[in-house]
Every structure is written in structure tokens, then in C-alpha cells.
C-alpha positions as CSV (number, residue, x, y, z in Angstrom):
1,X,114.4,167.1,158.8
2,X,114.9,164.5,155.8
3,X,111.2,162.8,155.7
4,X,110.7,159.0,153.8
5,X,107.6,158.2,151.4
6,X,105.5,155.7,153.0
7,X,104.8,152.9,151.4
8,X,101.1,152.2,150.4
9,X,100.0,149.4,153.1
10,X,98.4,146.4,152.0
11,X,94.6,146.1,152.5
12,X,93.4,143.5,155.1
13,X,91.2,141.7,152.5
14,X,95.1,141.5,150.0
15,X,96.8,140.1,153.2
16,X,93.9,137.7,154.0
17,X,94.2,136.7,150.2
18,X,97.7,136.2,150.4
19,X,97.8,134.1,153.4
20,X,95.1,131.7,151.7
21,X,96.9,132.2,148.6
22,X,99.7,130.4,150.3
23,X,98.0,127.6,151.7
24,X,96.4,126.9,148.4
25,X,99.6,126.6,146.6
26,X,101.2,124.5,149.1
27,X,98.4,121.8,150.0
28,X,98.0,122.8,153.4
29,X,94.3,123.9,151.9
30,X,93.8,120.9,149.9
31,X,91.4,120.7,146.4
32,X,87.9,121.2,147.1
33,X,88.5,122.4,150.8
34,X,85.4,124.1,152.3
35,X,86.7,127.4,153.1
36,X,85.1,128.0,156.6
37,X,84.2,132.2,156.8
38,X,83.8,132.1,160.7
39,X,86.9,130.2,161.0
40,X,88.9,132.5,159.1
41,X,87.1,135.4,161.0
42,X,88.0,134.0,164.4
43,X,92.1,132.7,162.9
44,X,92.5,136.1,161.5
45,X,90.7,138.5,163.9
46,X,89.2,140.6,161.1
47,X,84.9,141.2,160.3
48,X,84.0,139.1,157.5
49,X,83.5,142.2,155.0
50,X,87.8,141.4,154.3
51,X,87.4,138.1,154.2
52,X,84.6,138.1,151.8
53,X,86.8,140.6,149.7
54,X,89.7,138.0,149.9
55,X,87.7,135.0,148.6
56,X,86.4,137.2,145.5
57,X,89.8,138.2,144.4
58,X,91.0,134.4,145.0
59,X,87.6,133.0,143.2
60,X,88.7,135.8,139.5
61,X,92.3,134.2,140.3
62,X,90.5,130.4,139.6
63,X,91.8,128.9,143.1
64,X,88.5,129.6,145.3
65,X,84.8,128.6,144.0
66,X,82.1,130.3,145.7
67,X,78.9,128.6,145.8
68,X,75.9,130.5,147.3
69,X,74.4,129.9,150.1
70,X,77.3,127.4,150.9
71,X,80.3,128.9,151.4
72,X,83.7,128.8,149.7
73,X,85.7,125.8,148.3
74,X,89.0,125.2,147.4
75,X,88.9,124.6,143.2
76,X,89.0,121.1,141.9
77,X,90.2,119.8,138.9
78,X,89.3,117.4,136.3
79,X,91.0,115.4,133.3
80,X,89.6,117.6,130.6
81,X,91.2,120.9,132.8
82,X,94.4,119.5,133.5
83,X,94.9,118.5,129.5
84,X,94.4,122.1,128.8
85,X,96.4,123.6,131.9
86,X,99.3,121.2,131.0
87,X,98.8,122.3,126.8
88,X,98.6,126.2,127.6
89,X,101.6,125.9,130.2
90,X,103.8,123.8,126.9
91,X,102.6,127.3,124.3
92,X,103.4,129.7,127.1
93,X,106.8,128.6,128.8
94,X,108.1,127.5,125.2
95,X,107.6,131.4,124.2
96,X,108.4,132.9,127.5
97,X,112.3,131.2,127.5
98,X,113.0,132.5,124.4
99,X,111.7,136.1,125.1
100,X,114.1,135.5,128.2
101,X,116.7,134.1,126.1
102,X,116.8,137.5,123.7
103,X,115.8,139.9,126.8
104,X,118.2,139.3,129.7
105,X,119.8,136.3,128.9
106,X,122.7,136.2,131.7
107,X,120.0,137.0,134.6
108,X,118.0,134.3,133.7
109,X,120.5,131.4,132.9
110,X,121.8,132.3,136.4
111,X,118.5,132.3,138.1
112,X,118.1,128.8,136.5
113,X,121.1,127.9,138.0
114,X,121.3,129.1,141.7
115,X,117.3,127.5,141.6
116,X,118.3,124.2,140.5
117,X,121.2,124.1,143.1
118,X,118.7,124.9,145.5
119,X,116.4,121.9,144.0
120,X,119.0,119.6,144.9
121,X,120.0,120.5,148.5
122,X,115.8,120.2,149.2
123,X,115.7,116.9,146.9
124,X,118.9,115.3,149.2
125,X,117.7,116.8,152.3
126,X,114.0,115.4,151.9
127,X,112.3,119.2,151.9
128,X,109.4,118.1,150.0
129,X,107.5,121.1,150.3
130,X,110.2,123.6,149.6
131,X,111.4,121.4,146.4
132,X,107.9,122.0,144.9
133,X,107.9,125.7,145.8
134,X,111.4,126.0,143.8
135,X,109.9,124.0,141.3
136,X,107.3,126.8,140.5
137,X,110.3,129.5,140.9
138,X,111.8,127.3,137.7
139,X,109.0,127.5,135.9
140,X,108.0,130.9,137.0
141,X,111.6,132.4,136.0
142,X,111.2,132.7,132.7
143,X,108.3,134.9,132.5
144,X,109.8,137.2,135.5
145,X,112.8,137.8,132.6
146,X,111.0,137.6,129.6
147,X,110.3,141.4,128.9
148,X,106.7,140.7,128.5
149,X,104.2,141.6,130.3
150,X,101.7,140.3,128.3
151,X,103.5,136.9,128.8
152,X,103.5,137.4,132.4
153,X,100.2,137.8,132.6
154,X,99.1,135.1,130.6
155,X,101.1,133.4,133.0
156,X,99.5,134.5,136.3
157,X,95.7,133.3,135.3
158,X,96.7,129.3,136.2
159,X,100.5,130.0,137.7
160,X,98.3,129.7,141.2
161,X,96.4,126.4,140.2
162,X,99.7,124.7,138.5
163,X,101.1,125.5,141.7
164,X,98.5,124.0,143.7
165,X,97.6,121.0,141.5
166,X,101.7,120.1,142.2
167,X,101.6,120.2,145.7
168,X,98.7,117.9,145.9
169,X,100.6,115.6,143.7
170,X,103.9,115.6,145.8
171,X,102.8,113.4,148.6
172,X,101.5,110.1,146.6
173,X,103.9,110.4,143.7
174,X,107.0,111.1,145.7
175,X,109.0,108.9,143.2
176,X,108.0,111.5,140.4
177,X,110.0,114.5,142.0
178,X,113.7,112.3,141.4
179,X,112.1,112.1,138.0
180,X,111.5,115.7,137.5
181,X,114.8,117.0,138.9
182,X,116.9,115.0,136.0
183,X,113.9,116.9,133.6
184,X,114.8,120.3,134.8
185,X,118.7,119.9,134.6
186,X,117.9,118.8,131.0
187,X,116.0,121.4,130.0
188,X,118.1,124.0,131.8
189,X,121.4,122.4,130.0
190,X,119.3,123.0,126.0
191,X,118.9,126.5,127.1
192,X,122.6,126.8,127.9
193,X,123.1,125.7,124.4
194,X,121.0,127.1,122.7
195,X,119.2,124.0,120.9
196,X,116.1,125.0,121.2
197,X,114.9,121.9,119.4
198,X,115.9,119.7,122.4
199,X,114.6,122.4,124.9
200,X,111.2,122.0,123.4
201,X,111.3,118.4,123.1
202,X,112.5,118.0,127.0
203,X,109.4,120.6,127.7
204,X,106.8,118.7,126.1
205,X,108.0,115.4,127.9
206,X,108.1,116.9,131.3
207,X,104.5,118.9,130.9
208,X,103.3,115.8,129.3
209,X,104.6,113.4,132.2
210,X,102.8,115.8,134.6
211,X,99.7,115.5,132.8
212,X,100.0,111.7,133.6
213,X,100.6,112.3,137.0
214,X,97.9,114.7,137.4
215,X,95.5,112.3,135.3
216,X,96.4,109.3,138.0
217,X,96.3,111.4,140.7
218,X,92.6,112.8,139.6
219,X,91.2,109.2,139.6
220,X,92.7,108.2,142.9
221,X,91.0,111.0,144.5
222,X,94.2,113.4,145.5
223,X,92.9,115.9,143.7
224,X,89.5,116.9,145.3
């Protein structure tokens, strides 16, 4: 009798975390969200001991705050954290393209493209939500190809809040996402070419845009 491995299951506390995780990134869970325990006890049907287990591994991650004795809050941001979110993402995703560039070049020009084709079917069929998940798969591509872990995990400690802090900004500044489309085709086409001059001068104008966006968003209270 041929026996398979089993696969090591996921705890309940890493699928509550994933499932909040999710709701973070997307806005559904908006920025400074009071994280209701009993309401996440009753929703998910687990005791509060994997729940409690959730919210600490999403409070190292930087997307949950716990305050004692008053339960658990969906981060917020403020102009002085998105100036260095928006500065550390320019550094890291600058490096991480050209590790990708010199590691597996062909897989990640081609994962650039088939996600920008998918950016423009959501963008013309008005998918809002899904235009700013593949917005973070753009982004996110590089490091996934880069060869680095060290890269990647630099990566991970704010890929969660970039994510979140964007899908807070899609509803107000819908105008912006047209904007950011034409960014990402431009930086996409400096990588094809290899002028990595352009690349990093496209970079720093769309990071630096966002940090606008995020900075006018901030003070007209979308962002918790």
C-alpha cells in the first residue's frame, strides 16, 4: 500500500491570523478598528486562547496594537510613519529589482507582465479591490525573485501595512489608481530595458506620489 506524507496542518491561532490578515490588507478591517475578542470568538467558533495567539503574531507583524485592558486595534498611521514606510519601501524595491534582474530575470519580467495585464482588465472592469491586491503582487514580485532572503524579509516587516495603508486610500482617491497604472507600465518598460536610471527615477515618483496621497488621506481622516 503506497502511503502519502501529510502535510503539517495549520494551527487555529495561524488560520485566525490569516483570516484577519486579510481583512487588514483589504480595508474590510479599517485603520484603528477595535478588534472585538468575543466577536471573533462567536464568527470563528474557537475559545479565545487562539484568538489571543492570532492577535500577538498580528501585533510583532505591526498591523494589530494591543492595548491592555482594552482590547485590540487595528494600527494607525501618521505623517512621520508614512515618510519612512514610503523611504524604506524606495531603498528596498530599488535593490530587490535588480537582485531579480541578475537572479531569474525571465520569471520575473514575465510575472511583471501577466500582473500588469491583469491590472488592466480590474482597472476597465472597475475591480477596485482586486486592482489594489495586484498592485501589492507588482510590488511584492520582485522580492519573491530576488534570491534574497534577507531582502524578502526585510520586505515582509511593513509589506502587510503598505498593503493596508493602500486599500484605505483606494476609496477617496479613486482618480489616483488611472494615475498609478501608467506608473507601473513605466517602470515595468525601464526594467525591460535595462536603464535602470529611469527605473529608479519612475520609482521615486510613484513612492513619492503615494506619500502624498497617504499624507492627504491622513489629514482627512481615512486613515484611522
Amino acid at each position: 500500500m503506497s502511503l502519502k506524507r501529510i502535510k503539517p496542518q495549520p494551527s487555529l491561532a495561524q488560520i485566525v491570523a490569516d483570516q484577519i490578515r486579510e481583512a487588514i490588507m483589504t480595508g474590510t478591517l479599517p485603520l484603528g478598528e477595535n478588534i472585538s475578542e468575543d466577536r471573533l470568538v462567536t464568527q470563528f467558533g474557537v475559545s479565545r486562547s487562539p484568538i489571543r495567539d492570532a492577535m500577538a503574531m498580528l501585533s510583532n507583524e505591526g498591523l494589530v496594537v494591543v492595548r491592555p485592558k482594552r482590547g485590540s486595534f487595528v494600527f494607525e498611521t501618521s505623517l512621520e510613519d508614512i515618510s519612512q514606510i514610503c523611504d524604506y519601501r524606495q531603498l528596498l524595491e530599488g535593490q530587490a529589482a535588480r537582485a531579480a534582474l541578475r537572479f531569474a530575470p525571465e520569471d520575473y519580467l514575465s510575472d511583471m507582465k501577466q500582473i500588469l495585464a491583469d491590472m488592466d482588465a480590474a482597472m476597465a472592469e472597475g475591480q477596485h479591490q482586486a486592482y489594489s491586491l495586484l498592485d501589492n503582487d507588482f510590488h511584492r514580485v520582485a522580492f519573491d525573485r530576488c534570491g534574497n532572503s534577507y531582502l524578502r524579509d526585510a520586505y515582509a516587516r511593513v509589506s502587510g501595512r503598505i498593503s493596508a495603508l493602500r486599500s484605505n486610500v483606494t476609496a477617496p482617491y479613486s482618480e489616483r489608481r488611472a494615475e498609478s497604472l501608467v506608473e507601473h507600465h513605466m517602470i515595468y518598460g525601464h526594467l525591460c530595458d535595462r536603464s535602470m536610471e529611469l527605473f529608479d527615477a519612475a520609482l521615486e515618483v510613484h513612492i513619492q506620489r503615494t506619500k502624498q496621497v497617504y499624507s492627504a488621506a491622513l489629514a482627512e481622516g481615512y486613515l484611522g
